[in-house]
C-alpha positions in Angstrom: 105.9 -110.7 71.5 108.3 -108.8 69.3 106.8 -108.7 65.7 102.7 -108.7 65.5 102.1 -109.6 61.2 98.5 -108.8 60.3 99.1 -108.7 56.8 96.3 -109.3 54.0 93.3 -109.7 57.0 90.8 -106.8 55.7 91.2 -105.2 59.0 89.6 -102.0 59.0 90.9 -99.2 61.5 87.7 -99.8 63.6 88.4 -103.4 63.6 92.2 -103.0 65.3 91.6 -103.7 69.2 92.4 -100.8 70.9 94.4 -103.1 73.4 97.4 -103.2 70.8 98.7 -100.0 72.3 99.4 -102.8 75.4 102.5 -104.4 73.0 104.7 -101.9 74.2 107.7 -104.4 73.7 106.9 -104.5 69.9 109.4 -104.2 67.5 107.6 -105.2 64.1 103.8 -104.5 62.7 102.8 -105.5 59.5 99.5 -103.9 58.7 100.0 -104.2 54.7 97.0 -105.3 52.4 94.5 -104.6 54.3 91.3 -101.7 54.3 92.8 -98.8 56.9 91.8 -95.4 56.4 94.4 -94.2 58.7 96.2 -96.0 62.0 94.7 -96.2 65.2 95.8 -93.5 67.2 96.5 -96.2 70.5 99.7 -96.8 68.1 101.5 -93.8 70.3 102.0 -96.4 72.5 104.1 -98.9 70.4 107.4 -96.9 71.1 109.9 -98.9 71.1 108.2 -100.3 66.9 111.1 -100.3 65.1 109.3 -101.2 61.7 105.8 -100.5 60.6 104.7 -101.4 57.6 101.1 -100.3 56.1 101.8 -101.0 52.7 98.3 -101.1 50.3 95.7 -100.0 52.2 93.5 -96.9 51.8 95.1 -94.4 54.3 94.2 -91.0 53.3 95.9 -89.4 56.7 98.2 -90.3 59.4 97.7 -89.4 62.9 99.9 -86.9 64.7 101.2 -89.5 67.1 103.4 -90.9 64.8 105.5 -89.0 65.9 105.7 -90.8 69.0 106.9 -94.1 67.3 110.7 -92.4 68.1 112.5 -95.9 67.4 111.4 -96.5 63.9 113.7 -97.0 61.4 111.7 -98.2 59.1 108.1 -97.1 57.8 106.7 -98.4 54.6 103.2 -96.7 53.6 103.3 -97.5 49.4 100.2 -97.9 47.6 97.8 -95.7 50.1 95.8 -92.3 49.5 97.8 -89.9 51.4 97.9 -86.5 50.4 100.1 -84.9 53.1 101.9 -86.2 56.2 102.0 -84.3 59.8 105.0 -82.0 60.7 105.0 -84.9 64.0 106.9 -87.0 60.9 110.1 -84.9 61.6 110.0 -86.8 65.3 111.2 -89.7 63.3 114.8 -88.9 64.1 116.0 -92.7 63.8 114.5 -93.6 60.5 116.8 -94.7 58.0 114.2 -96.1 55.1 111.1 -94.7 54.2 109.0 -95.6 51.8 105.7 -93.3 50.5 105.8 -94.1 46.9 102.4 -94.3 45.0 100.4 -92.2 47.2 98.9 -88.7 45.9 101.4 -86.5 48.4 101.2 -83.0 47.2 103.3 -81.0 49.8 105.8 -82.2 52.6 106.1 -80.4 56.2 108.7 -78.6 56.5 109.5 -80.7 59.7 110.4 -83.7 57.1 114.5 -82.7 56.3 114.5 -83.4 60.5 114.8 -86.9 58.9 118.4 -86.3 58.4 119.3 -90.3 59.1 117.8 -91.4 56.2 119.5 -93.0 54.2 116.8 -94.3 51.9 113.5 -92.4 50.5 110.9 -93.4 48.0 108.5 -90.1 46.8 108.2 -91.8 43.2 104.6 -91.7 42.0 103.2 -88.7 43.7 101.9 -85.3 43.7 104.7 -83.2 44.4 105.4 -80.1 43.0 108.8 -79.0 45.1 110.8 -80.6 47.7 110.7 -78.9 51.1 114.2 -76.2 51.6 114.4 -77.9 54.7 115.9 -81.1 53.2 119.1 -79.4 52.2 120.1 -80.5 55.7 119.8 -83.8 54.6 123.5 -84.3 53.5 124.9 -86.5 55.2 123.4 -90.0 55.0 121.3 -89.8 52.2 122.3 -91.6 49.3 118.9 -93.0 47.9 115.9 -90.7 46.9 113.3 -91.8 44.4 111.2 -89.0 43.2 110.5 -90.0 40.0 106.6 -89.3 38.2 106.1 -86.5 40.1 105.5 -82.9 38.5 108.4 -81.4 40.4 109.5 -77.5 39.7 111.5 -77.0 42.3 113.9 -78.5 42.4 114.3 -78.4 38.5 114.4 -81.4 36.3 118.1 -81.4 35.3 119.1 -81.5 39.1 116.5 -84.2 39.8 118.1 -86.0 37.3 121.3 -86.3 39.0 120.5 -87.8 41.8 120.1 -87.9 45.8 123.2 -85.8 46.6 123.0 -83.3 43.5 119.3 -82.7 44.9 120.3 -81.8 48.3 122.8 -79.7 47.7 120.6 -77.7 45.6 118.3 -77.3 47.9 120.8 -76.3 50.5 122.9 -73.8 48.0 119.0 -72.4 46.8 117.1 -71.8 50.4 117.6 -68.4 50.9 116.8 -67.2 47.5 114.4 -70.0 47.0 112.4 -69.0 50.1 112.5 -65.4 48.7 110.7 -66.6 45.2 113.7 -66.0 43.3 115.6 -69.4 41.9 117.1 -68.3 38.9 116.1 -70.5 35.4 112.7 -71.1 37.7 110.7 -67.8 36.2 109.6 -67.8 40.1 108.5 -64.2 41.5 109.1 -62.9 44.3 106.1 -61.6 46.0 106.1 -57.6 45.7 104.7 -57.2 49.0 107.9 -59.4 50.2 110.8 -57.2 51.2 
């Protein structure tokens, strides 16, 4: 069995047998529409899933394994309640499209600009306040980020406006002093006990 679609079942996490970390020749899971709070942590064992999808549920975390789902190149989690994600995201080194738009994400790990394969990402309708400094590695294969209606300072609103590239190379060119407190046009302080 290569793709497993439970789409639109109102499975509950406690409802998923635990025997589905036994698919370990899965390639697709489709968990969208249905009631999860979070996914099962037996999904450690799915790691040769190369798409997971979990679209419109009611996922408020994700488990730290993850980052054990090393083949992914696609994860779709739209339309939950996360509020952060795991550093064990930046494991994800194969994902190319990813897709956490209308969730309430307020801050990223740092571990998240490991995703440097990415070529698409969907923040739009979130929390977010600043992009981590670590995706100014993020260069090379990036060419679609959506982080539209979210109250972003950093980076500013002129860059953001500009687009995927424009973003990351203003993190990149900004990291040092950034991490210090000091962007300039920010009004951001550095902290006086900082030297």
């Amino acid at each position: 069995m290569n793709i497993l679609d439970l789409r639109q079942n109102l499975l509950t996490t406690e409802s998923i047998p635990r025997e589905i970390g036994r698919l370990t020749n899965l390639k697709k899971l489709y968990l969208s529409g249905n009631l999860l709070s979070t996914l099962p942590p037996e999904i450690r064992s799915l790691t040769n899933l190369q798409e997971l999808e979990v679209n419109n549920n009611s996922i408020t975390t994700l488990p730290e394994e993850i980052g054990n789902l090393r083949s992914l190149n696609k994860l779709a989690l739209s339309g939950n309640k996360l509020n952060t994600l795991p550093a064990s995201v930046g494991n994800l080194t194969l994902l190319t499209n990813l897709d956490l738009k209308t969730n309430e994400i307020s801050v990223l790990p740092p571990d998240f600009g490991k995703l440097e394969a990415c070529t698409k990402i969907d923040l739009s309708h979130n929390m977010l306040t600043e992009l981590p400094w670590e995706m100014g590695k993020m260069d090379k294969n990036l060419s679609n980020l959506d982080v539209g209606h979210n109250p972003l300072v950093i980076p500013p609103k002129p860059i953001v406006a500009k687009g995927a590239q424009e973003i990351v190379k203003w993190l990149a060119k900004n990291e040092k002093e950034g991490r210090k407190g000091k962007v300039s046009g920010l009004g951001i302080q550095a902290d006086p006990n900082q030297k």
